[in-house]
C-alpha positions in Angstrom: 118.0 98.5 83.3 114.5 98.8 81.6 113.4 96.4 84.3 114.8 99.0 87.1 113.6 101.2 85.5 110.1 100.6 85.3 110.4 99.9 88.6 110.6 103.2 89.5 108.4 104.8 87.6 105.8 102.2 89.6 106.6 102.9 93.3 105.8 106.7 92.3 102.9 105.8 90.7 101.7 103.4 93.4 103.1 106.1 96.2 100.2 108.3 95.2 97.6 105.8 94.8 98.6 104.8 98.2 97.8 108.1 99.6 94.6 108.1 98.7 93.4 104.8 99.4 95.2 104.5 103.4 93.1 107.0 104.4 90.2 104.8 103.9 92.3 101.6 104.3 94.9 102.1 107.1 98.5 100.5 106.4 97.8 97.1 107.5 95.2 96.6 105.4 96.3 98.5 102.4 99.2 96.7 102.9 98.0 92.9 102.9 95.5 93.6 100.1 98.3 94.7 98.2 100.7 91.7 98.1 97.4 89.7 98.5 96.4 91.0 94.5 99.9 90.7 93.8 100.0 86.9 94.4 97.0 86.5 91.8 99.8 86.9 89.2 102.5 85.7 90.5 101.1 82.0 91.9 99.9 80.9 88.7 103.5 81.7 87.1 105.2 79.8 89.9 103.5 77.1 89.8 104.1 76.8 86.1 108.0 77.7 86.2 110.1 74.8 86.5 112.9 73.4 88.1 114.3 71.8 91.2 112.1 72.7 94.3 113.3 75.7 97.2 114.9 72.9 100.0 113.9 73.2 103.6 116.6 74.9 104.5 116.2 77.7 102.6 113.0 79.0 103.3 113.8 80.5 106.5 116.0 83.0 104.9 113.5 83.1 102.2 110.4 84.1 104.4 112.3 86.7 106.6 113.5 88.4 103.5 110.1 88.3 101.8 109.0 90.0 105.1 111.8 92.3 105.4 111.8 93.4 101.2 107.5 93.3 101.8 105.7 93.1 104.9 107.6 95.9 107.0 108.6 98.3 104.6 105.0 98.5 103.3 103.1 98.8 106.8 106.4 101.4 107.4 105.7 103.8 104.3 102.0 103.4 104.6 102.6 104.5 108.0 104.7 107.4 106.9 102.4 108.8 104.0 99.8 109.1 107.0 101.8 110.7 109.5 103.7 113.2 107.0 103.9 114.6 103.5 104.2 112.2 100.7 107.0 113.9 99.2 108.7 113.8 102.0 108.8 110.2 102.5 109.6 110.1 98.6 113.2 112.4 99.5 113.4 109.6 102.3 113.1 106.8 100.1 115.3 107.9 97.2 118.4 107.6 99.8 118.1 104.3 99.1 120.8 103.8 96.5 123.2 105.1 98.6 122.3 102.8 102.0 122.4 99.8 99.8 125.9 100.6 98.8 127.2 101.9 102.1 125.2 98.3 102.9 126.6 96.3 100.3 130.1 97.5 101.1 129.9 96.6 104.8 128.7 92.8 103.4 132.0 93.1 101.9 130.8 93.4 98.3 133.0 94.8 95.1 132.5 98.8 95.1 130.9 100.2 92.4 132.6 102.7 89.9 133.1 105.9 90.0 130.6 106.2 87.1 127.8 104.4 89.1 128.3 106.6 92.5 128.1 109.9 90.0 124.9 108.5 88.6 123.4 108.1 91.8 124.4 111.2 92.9 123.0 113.0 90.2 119.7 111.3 90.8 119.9 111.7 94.7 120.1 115.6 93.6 117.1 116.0 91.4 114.8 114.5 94.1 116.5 116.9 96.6 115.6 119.7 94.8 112.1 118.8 94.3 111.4 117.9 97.6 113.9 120.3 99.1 112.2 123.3 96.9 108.8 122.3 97.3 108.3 120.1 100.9 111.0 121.1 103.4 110.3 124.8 103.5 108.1 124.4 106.2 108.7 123.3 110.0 108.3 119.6 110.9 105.7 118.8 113.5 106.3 115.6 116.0 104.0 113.4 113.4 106.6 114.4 110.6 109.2 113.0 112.6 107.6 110.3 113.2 107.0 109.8 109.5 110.4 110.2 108.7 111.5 108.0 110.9 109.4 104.6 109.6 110.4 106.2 106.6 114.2 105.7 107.2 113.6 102.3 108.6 112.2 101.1 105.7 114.4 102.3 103.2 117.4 100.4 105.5 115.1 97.5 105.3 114.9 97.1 101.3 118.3 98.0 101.2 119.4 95.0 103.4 117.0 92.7 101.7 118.4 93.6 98.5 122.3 92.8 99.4 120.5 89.3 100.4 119.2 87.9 97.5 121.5 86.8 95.4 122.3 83.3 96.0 118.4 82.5 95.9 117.7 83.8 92.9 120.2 82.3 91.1 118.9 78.6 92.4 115.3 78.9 91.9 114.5 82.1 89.4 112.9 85.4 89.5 109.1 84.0 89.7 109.2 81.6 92.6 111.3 83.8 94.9 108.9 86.4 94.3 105.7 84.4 94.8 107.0 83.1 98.1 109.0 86.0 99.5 105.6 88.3 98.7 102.9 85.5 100.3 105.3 85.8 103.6 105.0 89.2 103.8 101.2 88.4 104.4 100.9 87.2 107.7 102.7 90.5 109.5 100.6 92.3 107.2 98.0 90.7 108.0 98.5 91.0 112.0 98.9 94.6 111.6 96.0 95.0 109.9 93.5 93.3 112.4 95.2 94.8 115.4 94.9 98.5 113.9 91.3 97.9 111.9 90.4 99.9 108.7 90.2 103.9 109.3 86.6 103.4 107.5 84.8 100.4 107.5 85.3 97.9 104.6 81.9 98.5 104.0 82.3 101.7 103.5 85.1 102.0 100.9 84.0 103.8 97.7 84.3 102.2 94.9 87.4 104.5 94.1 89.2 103.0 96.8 88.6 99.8 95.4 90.1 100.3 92.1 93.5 101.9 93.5 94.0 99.0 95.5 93.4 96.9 92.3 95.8 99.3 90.6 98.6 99.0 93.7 98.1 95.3 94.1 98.3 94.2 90.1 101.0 97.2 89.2 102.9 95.8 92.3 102.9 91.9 91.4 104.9 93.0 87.8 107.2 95.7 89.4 108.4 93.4 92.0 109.6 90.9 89.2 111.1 93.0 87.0 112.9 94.4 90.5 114.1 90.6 91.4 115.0 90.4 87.6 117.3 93.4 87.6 118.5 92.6 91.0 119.9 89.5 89.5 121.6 90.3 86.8 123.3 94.1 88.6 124.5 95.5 91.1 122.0 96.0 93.9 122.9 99.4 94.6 122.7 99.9 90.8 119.6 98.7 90.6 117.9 101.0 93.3 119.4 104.2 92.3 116.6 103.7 89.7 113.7 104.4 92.6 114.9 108.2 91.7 112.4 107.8 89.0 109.9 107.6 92.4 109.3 110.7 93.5 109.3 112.3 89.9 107.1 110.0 88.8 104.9 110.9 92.1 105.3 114.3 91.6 104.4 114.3 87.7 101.0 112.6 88.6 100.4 115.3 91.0 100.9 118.0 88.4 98.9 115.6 85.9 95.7 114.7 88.0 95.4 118.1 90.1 95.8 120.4 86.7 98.5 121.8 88.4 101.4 123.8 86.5 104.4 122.5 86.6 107.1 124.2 89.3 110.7 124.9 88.8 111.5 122.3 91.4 110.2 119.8 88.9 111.9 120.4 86.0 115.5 121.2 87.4 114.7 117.2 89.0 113.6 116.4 85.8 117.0 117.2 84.1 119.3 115.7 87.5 117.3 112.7 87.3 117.6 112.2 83.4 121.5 113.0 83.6 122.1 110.4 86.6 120.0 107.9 84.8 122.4 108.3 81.9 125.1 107.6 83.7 123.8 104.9 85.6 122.6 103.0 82.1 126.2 103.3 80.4 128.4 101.2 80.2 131.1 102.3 82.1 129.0 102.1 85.1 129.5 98.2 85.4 127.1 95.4 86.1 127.6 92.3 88.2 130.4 92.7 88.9 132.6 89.8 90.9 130.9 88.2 93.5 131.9 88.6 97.5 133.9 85.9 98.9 131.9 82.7 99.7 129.1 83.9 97.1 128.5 81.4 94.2 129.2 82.2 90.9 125.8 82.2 88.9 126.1 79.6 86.3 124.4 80.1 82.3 121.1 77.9 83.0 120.6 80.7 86.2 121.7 83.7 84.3 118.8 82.7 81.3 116.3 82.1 83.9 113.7 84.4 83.8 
């Protein structure tokens, strides 16, 4: 749950950063730098983690989902945070809880409990009212559609990935899943970005850019395995209703590095997304629960794994 939690907190923190720098960057390059810093700390670790090696066979399903949990959700919400409000894409994004259940379910995975569905619902809320208060006021021009709609598509995109994971994780561990699935989101990333271009020439970047993409790319290579780590050990859907700390993490930067004061908006989705996070940490929410039929049960050497 700390692990999830963190999680969160990063992908709001790294949402803002992003912001600034893909104006300079564009999304395909802000996108392949990203996992391309990222691998600096997660390459060494693989190659260090032991155990039997990923078989032939699996590294199909391996490389599609690092590109479907990397490469096109990134170039997707890059996309999005150029073509519409950031906080609009975060209300977006923090549906994703509730499409990896609807997702899980349709997989033919165990429900969740009540106790988990109120948590995310509680969570969904607080970022509803902060967006909903503060972003949606206004009329949406063809470019916010737009946004919305890469938007959309990524969140369904993690939320598939997520449901998919499982069984690899369990063989091979947290690290080398992550350094693989993350170096195969490079090539689409990188495709993308030498058929759009930088919006400013490398050259060009100020040395600010620089260090957010440093911050982004390092920040992203430890979220990402504390998200694989979670994801193996709860439910996925669990597990994402945890990005609620996203957008009030985003927002709380905002207030933080613009002097801002802080707006009702925020603090009522302050207190929905504390109260949902409750929930979602106690017990009676569940954990694993039993796996779908035809999914391996996870034996102890897997479950220690880190």
């Amino acid at each position: 749950m700390a692990c999830a939690a963190l999680t969160g907190v990063q992908v709001g923190a790294a949402m803002v950063a992003s912001g600034a720098a893909v104006q300079d960057t564009g999304a395909g390059w802000l996108g392949f730098l990203r996992y391309g810093v990222a691998l600096l700390i997660l390459v060494p670790l693989a190659l260090a983690r032991r155990g039997p090696g990923i078989a032939l066979g699996d590294l199909p399903g391996l490389v599609l989902l690092g590109i479907g949990q990397f490469g096109v959700p990134i170039a997707l919400l890059n996309l999005a945070v150029i073509l519409t409000d950031p906080a609009r894409v975060a209300l977006v994004f923090a549906t994703l809880p509730i499409v990896t259940l609807v997702v899980g379910r349709l997989l033919g995975r165990p429900p969740l409990g009540r106790a988990a569905v109120a948590g995310m619902a509680l969570t969904l809320a607080g970022v509803a009212v902060l967006v909903g208060l503060d972003g949606l006021t206004g009329h949406l021009a063809p470019d916010d559609a737009w946004g919305l709609a890469a938007a959309s598509s990524a969140t369904l995109s993690i939320a598939l990935c997520s449901q998919l994971y499982g069984r690899y994780l369990r063989r091979y561990g947290v690290v080398r899943v992550s350094a693989l699935a993350m170096g195969s989101a490079l090539l689409p990333l990188g495709l993308l970005a030498a058929v759009e271009g930088a919006r400013v020439p490398v050259a060009g970047w100020p040395l600010d850019t620089w260090g957010l993409i440093g911050f982004i790319g390092l920040s992203s290579g430890i979220a990402y395995l504390g998200w694989l780590y979670a994801l193996d050990r709860l439910e996925p859907a669990r597990v994402t209703g945890y990005l609620a700390l996203g957008p009030v993490t985003a927002a709380a930067l905002t207030v933080v590095l613009l002097g801002t004061s802080p707006t009702l908006s925020l603090v009522l989705a302050v207190g929905f997304v504390a109260a949902g996070l409750v929930v979602l940490s106690h017990p009676a929410a569940g954990g694993r629960g039993k796996p779908a039929i035809g999914q391996p049960q996870p034996d102890a050497a897997a479950q220690n794994a880190p």
